[in-house]
C-alpha positions in Angstrom: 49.1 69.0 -26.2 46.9 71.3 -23.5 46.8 75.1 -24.5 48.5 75.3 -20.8 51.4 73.6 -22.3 51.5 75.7 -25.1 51.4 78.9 -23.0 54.1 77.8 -20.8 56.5 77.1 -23.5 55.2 80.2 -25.3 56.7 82.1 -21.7 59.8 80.3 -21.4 60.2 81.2 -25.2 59.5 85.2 -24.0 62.0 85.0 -21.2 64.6 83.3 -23.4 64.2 86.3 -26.0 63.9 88.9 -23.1 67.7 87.8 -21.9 69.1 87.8 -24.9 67.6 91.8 -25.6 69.2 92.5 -21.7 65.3 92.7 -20.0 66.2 90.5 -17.7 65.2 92.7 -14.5 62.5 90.6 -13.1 64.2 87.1 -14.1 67.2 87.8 -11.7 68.6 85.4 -9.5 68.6 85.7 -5.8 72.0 85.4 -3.7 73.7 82.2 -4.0 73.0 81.6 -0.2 69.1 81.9 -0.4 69.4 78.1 -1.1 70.6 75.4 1.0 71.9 72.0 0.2 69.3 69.3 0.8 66.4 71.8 0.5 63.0 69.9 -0.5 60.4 71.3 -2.7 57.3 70.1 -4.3 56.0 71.7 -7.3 54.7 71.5 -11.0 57.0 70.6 -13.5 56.7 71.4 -17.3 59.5 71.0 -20.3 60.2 72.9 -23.2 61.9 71.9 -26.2 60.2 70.7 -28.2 61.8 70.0 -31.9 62.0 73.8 -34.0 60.9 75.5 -30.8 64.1 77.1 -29.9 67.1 76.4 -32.0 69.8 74.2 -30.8 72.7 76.3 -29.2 70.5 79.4 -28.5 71.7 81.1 -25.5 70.0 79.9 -22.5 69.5 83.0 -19.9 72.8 81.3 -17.9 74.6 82.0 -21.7 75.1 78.6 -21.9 74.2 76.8 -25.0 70.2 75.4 -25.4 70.4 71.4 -26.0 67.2 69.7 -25.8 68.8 66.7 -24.8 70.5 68.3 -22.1 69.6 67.4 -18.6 69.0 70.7 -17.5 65.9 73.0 -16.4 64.9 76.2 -16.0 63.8 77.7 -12.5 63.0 81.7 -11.6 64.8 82.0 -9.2 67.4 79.0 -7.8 71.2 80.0 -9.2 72.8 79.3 -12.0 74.6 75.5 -12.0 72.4 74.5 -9.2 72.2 70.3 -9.4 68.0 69.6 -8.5 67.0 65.8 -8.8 63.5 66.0 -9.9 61.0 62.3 -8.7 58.0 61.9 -10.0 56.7 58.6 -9.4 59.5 56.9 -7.9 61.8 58.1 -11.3 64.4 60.7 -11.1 66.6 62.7 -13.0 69.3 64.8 -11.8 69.0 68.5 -13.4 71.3 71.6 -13.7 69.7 74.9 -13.6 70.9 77.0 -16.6 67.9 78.9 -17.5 64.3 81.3 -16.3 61.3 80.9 -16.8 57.9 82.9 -16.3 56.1 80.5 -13.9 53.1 80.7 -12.8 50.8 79.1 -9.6 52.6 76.0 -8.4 54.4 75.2 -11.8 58.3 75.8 -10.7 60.3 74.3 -12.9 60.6 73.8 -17.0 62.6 70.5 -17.6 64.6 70.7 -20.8 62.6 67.8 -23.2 65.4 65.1 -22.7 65.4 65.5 -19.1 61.3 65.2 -18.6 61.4 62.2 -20.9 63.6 60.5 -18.4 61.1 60.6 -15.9 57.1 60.9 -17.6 55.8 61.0 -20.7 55.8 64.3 -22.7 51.9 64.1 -23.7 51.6 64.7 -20.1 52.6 68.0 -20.5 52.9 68.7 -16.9 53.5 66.6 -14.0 53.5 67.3 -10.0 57.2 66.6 -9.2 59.3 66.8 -5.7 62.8 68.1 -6.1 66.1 68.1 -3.7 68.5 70.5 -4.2 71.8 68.8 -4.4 74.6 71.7 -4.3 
């Protein structure tokens, strides 16, 4: 695993504990309407996960409960319950957004570790990805 990986799980981590002690500030959402349907983006894409890194039913920064298995993702700024489908490499994977993260540069979104797996391999790390929002 690159130390990049381990730094970007190490923010998402941060941000996860910063919701749950109310800092959440600078993680807020934007207004529901900033994003339209059928909006393309291209982007970095990391996960987090990873087995002991963050308990199972740990509040995500939506409130809703963590699954690693879940197909969901984290993104700084696109609302709560957003549907994305992430491609990379002709596979996709359609993704709820039910968390924040810390990104930095062109990394946008932290795929939960069931939902990367459907589309790389984890050892990768981090992968360039296009995503569609779907509604």
């Amino acid at each position: 695993m690159s130390m990049n990986t381990k730094l970007v799980r190490r923010t998402t981590l941060a941000a996860v504990v910063m919701g749950l002690l109310g800092l959440t500030g600078t993680l807020a959402a934007p207004p529901v309407n900033a994003f339209q349907e059928g909006t393309l983006a291209t982007c970095n894409a990391t996960w987090y996960g990873a087995e002991g890194e963050i308990p199972e039913g740990w509040p995500t920064a939506s409130g809703e409960p963590f699954s690693r298995w879940a197909l969901k993702a984290a993104h700084n700024s696109l609302p709560f319950g957003t549907q994305v489908t992430v491609t990379y490499q002709g596979r996709s994977v359609t993704v709820t957004i039910n968390d924040r993260g810390n990104f930095g540069g062109a990394t946008c979104l932290d795929l939960t570790y069931g939902a990367f797996r459907q589309i790389a391999d984890v050892d990768l790390g981090t992968i360039p990805v296009q995503y569609e929002v779907l509604r």
